[in-house]
N, C-alpha and C positions, 0 to 999 in steps of 0.2 A: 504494500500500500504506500503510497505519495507520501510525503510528509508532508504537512501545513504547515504553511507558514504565513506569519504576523502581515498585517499592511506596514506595521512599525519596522519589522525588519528586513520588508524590502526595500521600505525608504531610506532606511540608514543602509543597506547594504550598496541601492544607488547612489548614492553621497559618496562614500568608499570607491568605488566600482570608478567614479566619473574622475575621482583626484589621483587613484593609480594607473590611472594609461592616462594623466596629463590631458585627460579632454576638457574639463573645468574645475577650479577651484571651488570650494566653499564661497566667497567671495564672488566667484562668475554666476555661481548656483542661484545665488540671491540675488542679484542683479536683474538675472532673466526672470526673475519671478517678483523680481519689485517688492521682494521682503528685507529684512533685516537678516544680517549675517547671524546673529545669536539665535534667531529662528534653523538656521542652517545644522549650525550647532547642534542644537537641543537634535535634529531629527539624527543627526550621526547618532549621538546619544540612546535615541530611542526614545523620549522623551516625546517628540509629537512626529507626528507624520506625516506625509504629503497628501495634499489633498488630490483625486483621479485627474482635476483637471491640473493642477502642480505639473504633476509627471507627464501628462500629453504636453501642455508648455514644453517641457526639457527634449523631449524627444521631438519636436518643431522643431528648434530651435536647434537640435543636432544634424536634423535631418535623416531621421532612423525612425522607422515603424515605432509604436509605445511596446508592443509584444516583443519586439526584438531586443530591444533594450531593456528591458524588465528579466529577460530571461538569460541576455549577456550579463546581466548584473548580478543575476542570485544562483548562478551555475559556478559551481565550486570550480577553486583555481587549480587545484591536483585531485588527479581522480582518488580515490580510497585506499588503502595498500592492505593487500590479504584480500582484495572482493575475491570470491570465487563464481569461476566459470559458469 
């Protein structure tokens, strides 16, 4: 079965996700979305979350599907060690 997962922790894992391949800062993040950077913050945090339309903005503005970008973002960066066949 799937694991579920948070809206919390895809928005913080997008925030991560967009500052380690250098595609936007914390600071760019908020910018595009006319928040405040402590807003940014907090969602790294987990603390609050992006709103549906937040993350369609981000993914505009990158020029990437929102699906595609949601799932480049919460797709683990090494596969598992020991999965078996």
């Amino acid at each position: 079965m799937p694991r579920k997962t948070s809206f919390s922790a895809i928005s913080s894992s997008l925030v991560r996700y967009l500052a380690d391949r250098d595609m936007l800062s914390q600071s760019e993040i908020a910018a595009v979305l006319s928040v405040d950077k402590s807003f940014i913050s907090r969602i790294a945090s987990r603390e609050r979350e992006f709103s549906p339309t937040q993350m369609q903005q981000l993914a505009d503005h990158l020029g990437v599907p929102l699906g595609v970008l949601m799932l480049d973002a919460t797709r683990p960066s090494k596969p598992p060690t020991g999965e078996r066949k």
